[in-house]
C-alpha positions as YAML, in Angstrom:
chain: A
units: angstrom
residues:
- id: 1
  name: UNK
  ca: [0.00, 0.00, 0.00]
- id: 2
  name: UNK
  ca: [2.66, 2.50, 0.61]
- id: 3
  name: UNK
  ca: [4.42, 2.04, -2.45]
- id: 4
  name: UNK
  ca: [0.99, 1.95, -4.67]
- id: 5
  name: UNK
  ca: [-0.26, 5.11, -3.26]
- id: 6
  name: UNK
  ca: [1.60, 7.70, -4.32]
- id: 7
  name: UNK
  ca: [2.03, 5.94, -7.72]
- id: 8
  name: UNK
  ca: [-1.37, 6.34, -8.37]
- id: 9
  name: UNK
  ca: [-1.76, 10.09, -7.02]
- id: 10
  name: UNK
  ca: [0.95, 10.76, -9.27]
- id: 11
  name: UNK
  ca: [-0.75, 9.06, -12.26]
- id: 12
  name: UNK
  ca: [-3.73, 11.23, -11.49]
- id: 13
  name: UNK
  ca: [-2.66, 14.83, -10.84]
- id: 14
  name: UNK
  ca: [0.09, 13.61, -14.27]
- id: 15
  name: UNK
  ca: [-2.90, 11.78, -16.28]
- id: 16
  name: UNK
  ca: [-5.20, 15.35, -15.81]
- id: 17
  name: UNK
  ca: [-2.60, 17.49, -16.86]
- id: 18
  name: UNK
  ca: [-1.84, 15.36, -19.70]
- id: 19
  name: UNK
  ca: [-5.60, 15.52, -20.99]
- id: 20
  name: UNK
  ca: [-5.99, 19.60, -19.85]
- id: 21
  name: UNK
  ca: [-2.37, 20.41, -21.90]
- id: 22
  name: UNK
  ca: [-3.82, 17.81, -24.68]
- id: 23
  name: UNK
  ca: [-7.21, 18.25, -24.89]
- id: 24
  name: UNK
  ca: [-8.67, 14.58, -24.89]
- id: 25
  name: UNK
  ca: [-12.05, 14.80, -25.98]
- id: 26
  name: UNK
  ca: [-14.91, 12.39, -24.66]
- id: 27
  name: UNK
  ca: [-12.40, 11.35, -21.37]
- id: 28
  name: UNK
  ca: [-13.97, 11.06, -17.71]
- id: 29
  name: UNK
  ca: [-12.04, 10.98, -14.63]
- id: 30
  name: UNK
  ca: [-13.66, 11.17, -11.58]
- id: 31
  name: UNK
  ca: [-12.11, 9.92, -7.63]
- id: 32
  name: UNK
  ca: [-14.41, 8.43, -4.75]
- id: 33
  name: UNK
  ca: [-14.02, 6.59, -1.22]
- id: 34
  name: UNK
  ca: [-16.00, 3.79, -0.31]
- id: 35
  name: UNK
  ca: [-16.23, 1.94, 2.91]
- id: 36
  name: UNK
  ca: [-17.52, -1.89, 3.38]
- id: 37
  name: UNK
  ca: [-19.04, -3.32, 6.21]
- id: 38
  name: UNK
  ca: [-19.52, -6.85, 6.84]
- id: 39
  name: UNK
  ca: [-20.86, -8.57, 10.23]
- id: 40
  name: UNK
  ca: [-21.34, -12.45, 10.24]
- id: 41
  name: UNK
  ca: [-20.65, -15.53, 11.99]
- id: 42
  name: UNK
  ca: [-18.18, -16.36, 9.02]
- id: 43
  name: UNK
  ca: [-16.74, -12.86, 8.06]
- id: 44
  name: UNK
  ca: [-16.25, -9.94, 9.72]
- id: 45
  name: UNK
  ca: [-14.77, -7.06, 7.11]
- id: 46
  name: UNK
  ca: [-14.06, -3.19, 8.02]
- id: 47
  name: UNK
  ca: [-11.99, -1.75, 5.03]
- id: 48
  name: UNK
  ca: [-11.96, 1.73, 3.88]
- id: 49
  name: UNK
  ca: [-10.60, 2.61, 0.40]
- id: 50
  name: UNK
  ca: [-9.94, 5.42, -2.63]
- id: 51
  name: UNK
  ca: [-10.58, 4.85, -6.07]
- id: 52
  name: UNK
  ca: [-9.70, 6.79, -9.25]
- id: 53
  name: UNK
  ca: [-11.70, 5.90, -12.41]
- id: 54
  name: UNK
  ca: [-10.66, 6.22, -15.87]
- id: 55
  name: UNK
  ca: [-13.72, 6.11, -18.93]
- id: 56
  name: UNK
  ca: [-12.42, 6.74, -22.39]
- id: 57
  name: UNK
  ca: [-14.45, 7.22, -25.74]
- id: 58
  name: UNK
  ca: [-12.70, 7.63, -28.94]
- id: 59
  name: UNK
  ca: [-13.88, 7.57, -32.44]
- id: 60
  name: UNK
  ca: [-11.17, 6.98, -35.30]
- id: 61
  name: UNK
  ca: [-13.82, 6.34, -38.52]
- id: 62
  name: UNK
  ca: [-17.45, 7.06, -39.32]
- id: 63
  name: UNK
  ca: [-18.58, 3.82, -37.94]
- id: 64
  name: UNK
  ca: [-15.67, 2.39, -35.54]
- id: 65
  name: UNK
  ca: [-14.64, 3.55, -32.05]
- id: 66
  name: UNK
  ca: [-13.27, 2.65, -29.16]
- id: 67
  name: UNK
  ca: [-14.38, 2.88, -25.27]
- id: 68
  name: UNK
  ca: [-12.45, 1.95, -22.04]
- id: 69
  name: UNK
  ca: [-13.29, 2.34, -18.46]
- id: 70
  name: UNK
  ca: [-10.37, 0.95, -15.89]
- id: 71
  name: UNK
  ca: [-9.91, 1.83, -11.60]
- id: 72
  name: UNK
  ca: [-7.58, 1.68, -9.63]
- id: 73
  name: UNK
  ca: [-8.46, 0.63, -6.28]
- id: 74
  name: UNK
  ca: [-6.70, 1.08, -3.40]
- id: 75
  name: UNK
  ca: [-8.27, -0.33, 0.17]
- id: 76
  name: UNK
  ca: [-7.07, -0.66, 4.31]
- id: 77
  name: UNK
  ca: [-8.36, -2.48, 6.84]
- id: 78
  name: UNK
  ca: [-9.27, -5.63, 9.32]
- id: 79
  name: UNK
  ca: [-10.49, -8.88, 7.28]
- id: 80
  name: UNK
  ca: [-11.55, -11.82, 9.47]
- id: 81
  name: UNK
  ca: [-13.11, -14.13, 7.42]
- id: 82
  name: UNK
  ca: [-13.67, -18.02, 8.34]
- id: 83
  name: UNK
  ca: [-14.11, -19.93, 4.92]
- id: 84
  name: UNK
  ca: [-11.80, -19.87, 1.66]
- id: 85
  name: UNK
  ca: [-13.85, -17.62, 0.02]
- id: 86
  name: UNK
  ca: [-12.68, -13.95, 0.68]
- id: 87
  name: UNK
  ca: [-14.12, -11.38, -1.39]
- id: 88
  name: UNK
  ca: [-14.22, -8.66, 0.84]
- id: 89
  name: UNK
  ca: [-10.96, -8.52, 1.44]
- id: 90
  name: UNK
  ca: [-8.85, -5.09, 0.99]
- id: 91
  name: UNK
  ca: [-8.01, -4.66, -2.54]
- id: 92
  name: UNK
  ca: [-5.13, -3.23, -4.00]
- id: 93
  name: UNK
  ca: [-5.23, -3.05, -7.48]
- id: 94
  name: UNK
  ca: [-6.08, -2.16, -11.02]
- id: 95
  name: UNK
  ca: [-9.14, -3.32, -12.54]
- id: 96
  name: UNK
  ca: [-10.56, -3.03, -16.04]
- id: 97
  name: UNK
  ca: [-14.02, -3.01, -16.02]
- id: 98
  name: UNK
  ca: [-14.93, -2.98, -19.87]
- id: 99
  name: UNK
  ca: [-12.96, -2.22, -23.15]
- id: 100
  name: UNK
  ca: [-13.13, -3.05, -26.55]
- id: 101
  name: UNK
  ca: [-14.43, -2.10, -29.70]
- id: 102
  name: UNK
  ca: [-18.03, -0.73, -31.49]
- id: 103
  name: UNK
  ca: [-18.66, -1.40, -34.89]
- id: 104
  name: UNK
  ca: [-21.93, 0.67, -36.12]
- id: 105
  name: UNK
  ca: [-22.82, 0.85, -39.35]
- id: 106
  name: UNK
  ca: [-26.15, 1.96, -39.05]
- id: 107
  name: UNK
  ca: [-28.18, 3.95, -36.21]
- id: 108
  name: UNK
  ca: [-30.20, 0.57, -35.96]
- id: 109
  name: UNK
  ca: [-27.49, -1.58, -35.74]
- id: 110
  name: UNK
  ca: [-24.38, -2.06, -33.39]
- id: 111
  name: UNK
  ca: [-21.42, -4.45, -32.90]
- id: 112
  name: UNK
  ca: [-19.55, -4.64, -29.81]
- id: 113
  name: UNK
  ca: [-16.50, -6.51, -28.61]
- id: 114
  name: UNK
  ca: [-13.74, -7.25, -25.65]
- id: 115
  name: UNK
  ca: [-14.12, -7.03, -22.17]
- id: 116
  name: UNK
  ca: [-18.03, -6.37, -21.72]
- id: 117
  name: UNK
  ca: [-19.72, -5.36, -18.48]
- id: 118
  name: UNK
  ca: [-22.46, -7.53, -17.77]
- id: 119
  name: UNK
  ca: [-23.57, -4.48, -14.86]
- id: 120
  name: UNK
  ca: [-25.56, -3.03, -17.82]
- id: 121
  name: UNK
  ca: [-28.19, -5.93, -17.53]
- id: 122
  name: UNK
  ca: [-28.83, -4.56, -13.60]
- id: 123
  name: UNK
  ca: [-29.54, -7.68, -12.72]
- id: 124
  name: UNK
  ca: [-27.09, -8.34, -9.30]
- id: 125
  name: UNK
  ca: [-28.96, -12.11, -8.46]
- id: 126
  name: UNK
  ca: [-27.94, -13.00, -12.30]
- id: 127
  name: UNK
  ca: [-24.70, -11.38, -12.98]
- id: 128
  name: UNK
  ca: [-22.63, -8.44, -10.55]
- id: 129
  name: UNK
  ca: [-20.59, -5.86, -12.52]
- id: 130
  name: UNK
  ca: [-18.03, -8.81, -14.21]
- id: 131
  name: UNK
  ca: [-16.65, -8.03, -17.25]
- id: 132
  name: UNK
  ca: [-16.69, -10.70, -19.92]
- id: 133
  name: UNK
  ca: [-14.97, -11.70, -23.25]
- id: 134
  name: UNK
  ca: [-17.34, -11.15, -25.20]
- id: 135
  name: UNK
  ca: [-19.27, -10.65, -28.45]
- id: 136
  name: UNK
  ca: [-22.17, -8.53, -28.71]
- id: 137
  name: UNK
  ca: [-24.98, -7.92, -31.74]
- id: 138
  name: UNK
  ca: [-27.75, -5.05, -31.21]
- id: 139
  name: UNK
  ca: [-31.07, -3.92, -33.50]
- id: 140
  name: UNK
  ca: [-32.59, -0.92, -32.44]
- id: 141
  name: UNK
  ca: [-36.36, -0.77, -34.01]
- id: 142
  name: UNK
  ca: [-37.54, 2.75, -32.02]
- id: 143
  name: UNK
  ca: [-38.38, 2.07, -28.72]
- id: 144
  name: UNK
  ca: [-37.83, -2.21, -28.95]
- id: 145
  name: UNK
  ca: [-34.54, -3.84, -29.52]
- id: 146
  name: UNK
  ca: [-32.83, -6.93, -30.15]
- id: 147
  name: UNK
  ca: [-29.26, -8.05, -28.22]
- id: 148
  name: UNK
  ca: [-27.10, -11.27, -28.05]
- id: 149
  name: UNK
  ca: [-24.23, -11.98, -26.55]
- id: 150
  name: UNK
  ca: [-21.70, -14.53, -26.73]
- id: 151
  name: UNK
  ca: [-19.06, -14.89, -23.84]
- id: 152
  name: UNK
  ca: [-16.38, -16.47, -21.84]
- id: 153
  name: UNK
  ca: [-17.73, -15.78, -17.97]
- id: 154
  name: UNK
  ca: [-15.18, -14.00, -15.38]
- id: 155
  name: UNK
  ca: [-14.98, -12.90, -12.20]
- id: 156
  name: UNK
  ca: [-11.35, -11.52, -11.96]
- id: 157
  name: UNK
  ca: [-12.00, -9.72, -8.60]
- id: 158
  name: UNK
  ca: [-13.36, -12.77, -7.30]
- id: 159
  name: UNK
  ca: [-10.66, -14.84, -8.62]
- id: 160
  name: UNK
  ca: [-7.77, -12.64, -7.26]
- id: 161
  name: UNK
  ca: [-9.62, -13.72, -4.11]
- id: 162
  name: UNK
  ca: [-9.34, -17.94, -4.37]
- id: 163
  name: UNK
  ca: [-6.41, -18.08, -6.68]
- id: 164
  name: UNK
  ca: [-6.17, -19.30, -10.59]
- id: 165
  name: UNK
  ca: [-9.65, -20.43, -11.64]
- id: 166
  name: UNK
  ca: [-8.81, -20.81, -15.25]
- id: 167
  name: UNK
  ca: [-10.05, -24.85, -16.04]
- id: 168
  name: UNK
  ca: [-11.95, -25.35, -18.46]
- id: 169
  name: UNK
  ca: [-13.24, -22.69, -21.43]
- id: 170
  name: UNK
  ca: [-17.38, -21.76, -19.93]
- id: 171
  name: UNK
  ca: [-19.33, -20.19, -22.30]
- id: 172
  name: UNK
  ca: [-22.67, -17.66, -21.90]
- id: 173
  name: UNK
  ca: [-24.96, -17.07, -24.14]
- id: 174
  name: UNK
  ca: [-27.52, -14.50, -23.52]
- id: 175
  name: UNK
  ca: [-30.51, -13.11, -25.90]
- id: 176
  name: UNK
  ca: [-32.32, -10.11, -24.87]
- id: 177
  name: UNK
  ca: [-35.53, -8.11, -26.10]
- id: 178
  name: UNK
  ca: [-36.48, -5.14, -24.69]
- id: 179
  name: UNK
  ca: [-38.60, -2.11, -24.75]
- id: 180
  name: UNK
  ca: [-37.60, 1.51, -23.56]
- id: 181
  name: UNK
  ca: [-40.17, 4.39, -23.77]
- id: 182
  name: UNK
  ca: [-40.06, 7.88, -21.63]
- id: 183
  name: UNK
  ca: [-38.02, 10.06, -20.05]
- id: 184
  name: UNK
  ca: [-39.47, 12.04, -17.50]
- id: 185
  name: UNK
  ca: [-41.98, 9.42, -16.90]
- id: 186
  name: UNK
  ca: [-40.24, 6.30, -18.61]
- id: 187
  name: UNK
  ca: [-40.70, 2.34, -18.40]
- id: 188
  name: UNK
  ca: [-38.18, -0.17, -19.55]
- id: 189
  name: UNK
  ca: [-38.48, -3.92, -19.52]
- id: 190
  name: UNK
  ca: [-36.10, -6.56, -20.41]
- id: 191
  name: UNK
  ca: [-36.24, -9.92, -20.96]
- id: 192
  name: UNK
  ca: [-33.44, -12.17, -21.45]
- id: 193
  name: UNK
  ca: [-32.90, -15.77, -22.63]
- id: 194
  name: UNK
  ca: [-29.51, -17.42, -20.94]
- id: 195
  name: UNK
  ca: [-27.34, -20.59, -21.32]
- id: 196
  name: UNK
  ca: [-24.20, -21.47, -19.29]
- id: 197
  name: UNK
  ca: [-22.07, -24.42, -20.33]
- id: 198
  name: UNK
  ca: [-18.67, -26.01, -19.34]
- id: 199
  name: UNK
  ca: [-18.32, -24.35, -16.48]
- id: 200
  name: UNK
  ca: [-14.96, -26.37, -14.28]
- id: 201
  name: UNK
  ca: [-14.99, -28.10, -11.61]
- id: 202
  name: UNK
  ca: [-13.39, -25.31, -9.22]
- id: 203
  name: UNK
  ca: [-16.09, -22.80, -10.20]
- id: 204
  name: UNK
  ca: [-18.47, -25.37, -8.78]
- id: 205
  name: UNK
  ca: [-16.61, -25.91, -5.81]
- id: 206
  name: UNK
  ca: [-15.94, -22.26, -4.86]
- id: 207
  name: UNK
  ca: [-20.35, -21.72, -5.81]
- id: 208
  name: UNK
  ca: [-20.87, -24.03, -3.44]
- id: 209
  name: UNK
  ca: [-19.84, -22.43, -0.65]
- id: 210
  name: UNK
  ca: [-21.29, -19.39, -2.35]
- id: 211
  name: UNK
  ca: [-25.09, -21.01, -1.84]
- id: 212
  name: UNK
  ca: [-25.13, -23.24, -5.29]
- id: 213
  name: UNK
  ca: [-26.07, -27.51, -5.01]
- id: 214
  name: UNK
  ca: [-23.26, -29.31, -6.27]
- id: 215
  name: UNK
  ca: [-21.64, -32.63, -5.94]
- id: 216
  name: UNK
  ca: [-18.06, -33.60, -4.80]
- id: 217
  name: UNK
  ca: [-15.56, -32.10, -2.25]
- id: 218
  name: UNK
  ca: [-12.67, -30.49, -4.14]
- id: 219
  name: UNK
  ca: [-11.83, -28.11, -6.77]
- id: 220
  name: UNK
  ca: [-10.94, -31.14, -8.86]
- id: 221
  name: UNK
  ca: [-14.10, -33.17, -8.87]
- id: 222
  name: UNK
  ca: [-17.16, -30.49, -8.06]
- id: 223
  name: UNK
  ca: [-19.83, -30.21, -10.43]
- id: 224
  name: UNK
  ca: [-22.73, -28.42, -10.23]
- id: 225
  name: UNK
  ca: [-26.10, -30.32, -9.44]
- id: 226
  name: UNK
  ca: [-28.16, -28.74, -12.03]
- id: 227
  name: UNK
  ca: [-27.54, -26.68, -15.43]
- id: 228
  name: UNK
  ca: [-28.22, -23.06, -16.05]
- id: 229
  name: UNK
  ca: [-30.51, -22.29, -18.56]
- id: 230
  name: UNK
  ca: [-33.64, -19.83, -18.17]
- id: 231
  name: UNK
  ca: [-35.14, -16.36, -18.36]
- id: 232
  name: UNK
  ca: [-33.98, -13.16, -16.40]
- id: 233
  name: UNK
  ca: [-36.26, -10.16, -16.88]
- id: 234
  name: UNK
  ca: [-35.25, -6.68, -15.35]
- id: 235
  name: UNK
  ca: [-37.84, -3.86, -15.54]
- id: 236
  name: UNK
  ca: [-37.22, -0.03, -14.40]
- id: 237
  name: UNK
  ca: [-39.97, 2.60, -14.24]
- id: 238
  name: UNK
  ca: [-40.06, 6.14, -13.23]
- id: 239
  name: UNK
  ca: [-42.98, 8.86, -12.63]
- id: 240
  name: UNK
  ca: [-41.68, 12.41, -12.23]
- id: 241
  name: UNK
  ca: [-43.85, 14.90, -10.53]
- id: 242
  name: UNK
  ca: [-41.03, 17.53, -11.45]
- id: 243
  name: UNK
  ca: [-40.17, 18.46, -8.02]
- id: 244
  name: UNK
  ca: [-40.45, 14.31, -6.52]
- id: 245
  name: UNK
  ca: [-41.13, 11.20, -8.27]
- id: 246
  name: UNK
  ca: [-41.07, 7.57, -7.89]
- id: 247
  name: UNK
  ca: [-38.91, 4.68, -9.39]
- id: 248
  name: UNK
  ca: [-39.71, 1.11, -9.33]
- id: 249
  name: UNK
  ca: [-37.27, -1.75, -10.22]
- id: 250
  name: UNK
  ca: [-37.21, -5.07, -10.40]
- id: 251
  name: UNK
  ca: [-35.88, -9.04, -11.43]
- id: 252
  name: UNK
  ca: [-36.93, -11.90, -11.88]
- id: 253
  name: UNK
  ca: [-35.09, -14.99, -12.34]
- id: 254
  name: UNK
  ca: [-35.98, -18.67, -13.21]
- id: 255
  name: UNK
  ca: [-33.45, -21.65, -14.56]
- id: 256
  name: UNK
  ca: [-36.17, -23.98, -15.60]
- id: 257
  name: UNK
  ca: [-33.36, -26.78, -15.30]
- id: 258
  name: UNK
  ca: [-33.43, -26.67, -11.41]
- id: 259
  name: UNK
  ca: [-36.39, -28.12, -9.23]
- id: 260
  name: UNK
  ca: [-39.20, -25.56, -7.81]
- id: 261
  name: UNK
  ca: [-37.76, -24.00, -4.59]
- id: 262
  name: UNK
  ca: [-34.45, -23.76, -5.90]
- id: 263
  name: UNK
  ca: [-35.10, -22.12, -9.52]
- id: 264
  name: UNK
  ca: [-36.02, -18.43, -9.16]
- id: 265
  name: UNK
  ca: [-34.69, -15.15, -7.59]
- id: 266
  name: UNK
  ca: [-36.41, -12.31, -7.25]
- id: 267
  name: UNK
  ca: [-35.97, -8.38, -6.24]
- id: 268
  name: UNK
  ca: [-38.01, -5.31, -6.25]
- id: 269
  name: UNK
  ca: [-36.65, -1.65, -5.22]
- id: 270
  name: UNK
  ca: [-39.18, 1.24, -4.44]
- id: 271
  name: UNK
  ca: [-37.80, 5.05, -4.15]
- id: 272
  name: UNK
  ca: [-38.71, 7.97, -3.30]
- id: 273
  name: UNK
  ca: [-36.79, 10.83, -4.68]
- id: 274
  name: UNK
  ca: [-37.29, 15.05, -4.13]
- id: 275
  name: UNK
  ca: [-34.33, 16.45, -6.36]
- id: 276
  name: UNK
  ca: [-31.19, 15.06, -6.14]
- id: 277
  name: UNK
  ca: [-32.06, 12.88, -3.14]
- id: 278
  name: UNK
  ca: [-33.61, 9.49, -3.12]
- id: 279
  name: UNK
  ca: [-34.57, 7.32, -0.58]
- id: 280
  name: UNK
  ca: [-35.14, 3.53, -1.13]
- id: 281
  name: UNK
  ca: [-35.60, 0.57, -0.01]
- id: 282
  name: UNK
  ca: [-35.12, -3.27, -1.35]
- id: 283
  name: UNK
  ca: [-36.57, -6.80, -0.73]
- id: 284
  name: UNK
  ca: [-34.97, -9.63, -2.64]
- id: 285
  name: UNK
  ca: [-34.88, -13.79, -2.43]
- id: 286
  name: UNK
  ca: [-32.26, -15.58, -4.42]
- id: 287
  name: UNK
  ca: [-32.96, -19.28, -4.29]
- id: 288
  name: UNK
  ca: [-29.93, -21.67, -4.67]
- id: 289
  name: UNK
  ca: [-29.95, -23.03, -7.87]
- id: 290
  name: UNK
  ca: [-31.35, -19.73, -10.21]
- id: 291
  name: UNK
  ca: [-27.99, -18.99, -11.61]
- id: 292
  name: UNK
  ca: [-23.85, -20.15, -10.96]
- id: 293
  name: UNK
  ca: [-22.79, -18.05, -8.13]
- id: 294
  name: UNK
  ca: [-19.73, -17.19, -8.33]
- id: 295
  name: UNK
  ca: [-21.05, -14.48, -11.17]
- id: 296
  name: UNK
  ca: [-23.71, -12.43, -9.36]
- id: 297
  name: UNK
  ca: [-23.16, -9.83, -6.56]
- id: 298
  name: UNK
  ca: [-22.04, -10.36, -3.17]
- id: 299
  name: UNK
  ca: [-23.78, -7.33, -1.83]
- id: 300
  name: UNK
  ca: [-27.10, -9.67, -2.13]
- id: 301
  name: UNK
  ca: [-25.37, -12.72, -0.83]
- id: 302
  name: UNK
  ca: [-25.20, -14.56, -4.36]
- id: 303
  name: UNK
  ca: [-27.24, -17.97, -3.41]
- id: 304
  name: UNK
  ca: [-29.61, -19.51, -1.01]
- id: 305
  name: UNK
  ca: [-29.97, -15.78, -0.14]
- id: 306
  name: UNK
  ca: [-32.93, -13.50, 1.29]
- id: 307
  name: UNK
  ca: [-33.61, -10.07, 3.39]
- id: 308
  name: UNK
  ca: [-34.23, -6.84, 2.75]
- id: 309
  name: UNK
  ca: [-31.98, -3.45, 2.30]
- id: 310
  name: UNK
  ca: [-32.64, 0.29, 2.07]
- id: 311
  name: UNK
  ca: [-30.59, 3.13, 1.47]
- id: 312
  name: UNK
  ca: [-30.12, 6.97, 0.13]
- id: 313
  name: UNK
  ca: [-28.47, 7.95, -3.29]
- id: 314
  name: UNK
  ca: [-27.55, 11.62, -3.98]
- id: 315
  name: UNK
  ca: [-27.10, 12.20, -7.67]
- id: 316
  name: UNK
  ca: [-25.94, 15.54, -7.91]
- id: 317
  name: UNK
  ca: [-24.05, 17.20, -11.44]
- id: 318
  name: UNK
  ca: [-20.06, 16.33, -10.31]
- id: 319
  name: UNK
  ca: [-21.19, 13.67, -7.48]
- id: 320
  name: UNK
  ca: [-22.53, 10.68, -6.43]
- id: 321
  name: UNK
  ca: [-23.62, 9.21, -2.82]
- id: 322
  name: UNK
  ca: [-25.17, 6.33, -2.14]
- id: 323
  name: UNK
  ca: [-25.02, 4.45, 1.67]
- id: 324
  name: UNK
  ca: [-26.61, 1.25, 1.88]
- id: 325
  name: UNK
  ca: [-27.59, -1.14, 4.54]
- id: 326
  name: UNK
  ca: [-28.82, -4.21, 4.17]
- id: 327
  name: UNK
  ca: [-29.88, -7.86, 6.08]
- id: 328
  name: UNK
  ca: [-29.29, -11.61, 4.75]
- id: 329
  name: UNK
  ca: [-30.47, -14.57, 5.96]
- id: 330
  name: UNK
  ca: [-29.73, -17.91, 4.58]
- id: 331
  name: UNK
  ca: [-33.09, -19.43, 2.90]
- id: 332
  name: UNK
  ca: [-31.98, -22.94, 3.97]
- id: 333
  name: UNK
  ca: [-29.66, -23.54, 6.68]
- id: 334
  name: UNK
  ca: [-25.84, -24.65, 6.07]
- id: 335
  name: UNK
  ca: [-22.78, -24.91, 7.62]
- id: 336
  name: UNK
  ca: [-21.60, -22.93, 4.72]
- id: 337
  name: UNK
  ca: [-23.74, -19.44, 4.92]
- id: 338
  name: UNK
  ca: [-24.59, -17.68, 8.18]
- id: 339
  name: UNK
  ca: [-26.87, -14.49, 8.12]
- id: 340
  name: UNK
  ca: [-24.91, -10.90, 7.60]
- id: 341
  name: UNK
  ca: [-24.89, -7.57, 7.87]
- id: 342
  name: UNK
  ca: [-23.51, -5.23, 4.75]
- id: 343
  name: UNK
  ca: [-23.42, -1.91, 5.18]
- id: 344
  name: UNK
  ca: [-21.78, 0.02, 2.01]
- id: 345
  name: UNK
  ca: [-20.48, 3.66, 1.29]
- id: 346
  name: UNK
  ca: [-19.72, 5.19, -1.97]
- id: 347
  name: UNK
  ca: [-19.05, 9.00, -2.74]
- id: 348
  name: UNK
  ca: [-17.81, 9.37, -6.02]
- id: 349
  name: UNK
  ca: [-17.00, 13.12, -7.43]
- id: 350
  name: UNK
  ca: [-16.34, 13.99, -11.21]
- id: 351
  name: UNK
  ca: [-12.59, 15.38, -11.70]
- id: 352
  name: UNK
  ca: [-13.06, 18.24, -14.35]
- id: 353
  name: UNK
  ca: [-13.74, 17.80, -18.11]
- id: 354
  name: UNK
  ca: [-11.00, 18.57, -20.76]
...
């Protein structure tokens, strides 16, 4: 840590000069602190941290450009955590969080590939913010449109976290149709059609301690107890009274190749905002078997999951606050998953524009 620290201070006060002196067009740069709390029979995590973003558009032909978006993350504190699973350790590192390259020949159609962030599907009991190796194919038709992607499922921040999980080649494929209408007062709804295969034996055994059914005791002859294959539909609504509105959000997961009681997840979000303040609160249920856990978030407890959260997010023009607090109980009882307490702080601010 005191080596990394003033490397990356000096990257960014050297980085925004750079792009001021240079004039970088379409760049973002923007700093934060977060703070992670974590109270359970199994972990107990305090860690306080600083992180400088980088996001990066740039368009070299008509129909061809490139985007990045890369952090460095840089985190202290106590760690006490009683399984082999520790993903809330202190970080100290540099992550990239999507790259790659957009092909779009036509307003209705769009091409993407490299790293791509599976956060943009908002769906935290299917997939957390993991970026994936990816191909991507969009049609825009006015308000419906069309994706499908086909990947190679990560979860480098989890993996820095067990060691090498790199057996075996898995493979996503996920089809989406959607429809977004509004702005003030705006619906969207997703619906998306996924597939997991080949996913290794030490991604099954680390998911099981995660909440998934598997069978076998080690990383080299785990294997999950039931395929992935099912529907995932996100929707997000908003009405805006101009001076306070109300957003509603939700999932709603099903693998139709697990048994009932082990097959869906669910999670709905209510807010209530007056300017740039919202208040909110969450209730969510994530069954064991709805999706491979070692991909979705650990802020929701990935599997075999349930409770209820609430929190308040300030979205103001060069900043962003949220604090969140939130309660998880194991739906069945292991010797695996205890219930927690998370309580999470972010307060990210935008560094000036060039």
């Amino acid at each position: 840590m005191k080596f990394l620290l003033p490397i990356v201070l000096l990257f960014t006060f050297s980085f925004s000069s750079f792009a001021k002196n240079n004039s970088i067009q379409n760049l973002n740069l923007s700093s934060g602190v977060n703070f992670n709390f974590v109270d359970g029979q199994k972990v107990k995590t305090r860690v306080f941290g600083y992180q400088f973003n980088v996001d990066y558009k740039y368009k070299f032909h008509s129909d061809l450009s490139f985007f990045f978006n890369g952090s460095a993350v840089l985190q202290t504190g106590s760690n006490e955590v009683i399984s082999v699973v520790d993903e809330f350790a202190p970080q100290e590192e540099i992550n990239l969080n999507e790259g790659g390259l957009v092909y779009k020949p036509a307003d209705f159609f769009m091409v993407k590939a490299g790293a791509l962030n599976q956060g943009d599907l908002k769906s935290p009991l299917f997939i957390g913010n993991n970026a994936f190796a990816a191909l991507s194919e969009k049609i825009i038709l006015g308000p419906f449109y069309f994706s499908a992607l086909q990947g190679i499922p990560s979860n480098n921040r989890l993996t820095k976290r067990l060691g090498q999980v790199d057996k075996g080649t898995p493979f996503v494929e996920i089809e989406t149709i959607g429809l977004d209408i509004g702005k003030r007062d705006s619906l969207k709804i997703e619906v998306s059609r996924f597939l997991f295969k080949d996913l290794s034996n030490n991604i099954a055994f680390n998911s099981k301690i995660l909440g998934n059914s598997t069978t076998g005791s080690t990383e080299l002859n785990s294997e999950y107890l039931y395929a992935f294959q099912g529907y995932n539909v996100h929707l997000a609504s908003q009405l805006d009274f101009r001076s306070f509105g109300f957003r509603l959000s939700g999932q709603y997961l099903y693998n139709d190749k697990a048994p009932s009681d082990r097959n869906l997840g669910t999670l709905g979000r209510f807010g209530v905002y007056i300017g740039i303040f919202e208040l909110y609160g969450e209730s969510f249920r994530n069954e064991s078997d709805s999706s491979p856990a070692y991909y979705n978030s650990k802020y929701y407890g990935h599997n075999n999951m349930q409770g209820t959260g609430g929190g308040l997010l300030v979205k103001a023009k060069d900043y962003n606050f949220n604090i969140r607090a939130a309660s998880l109980t194991p739906i069945e009882e292991t010797n695996l998953q205890t219930k927690m307490e998370i309580v999470t702080l972010n307060l990210t601010h935008k560094l000036p524009s060039f």
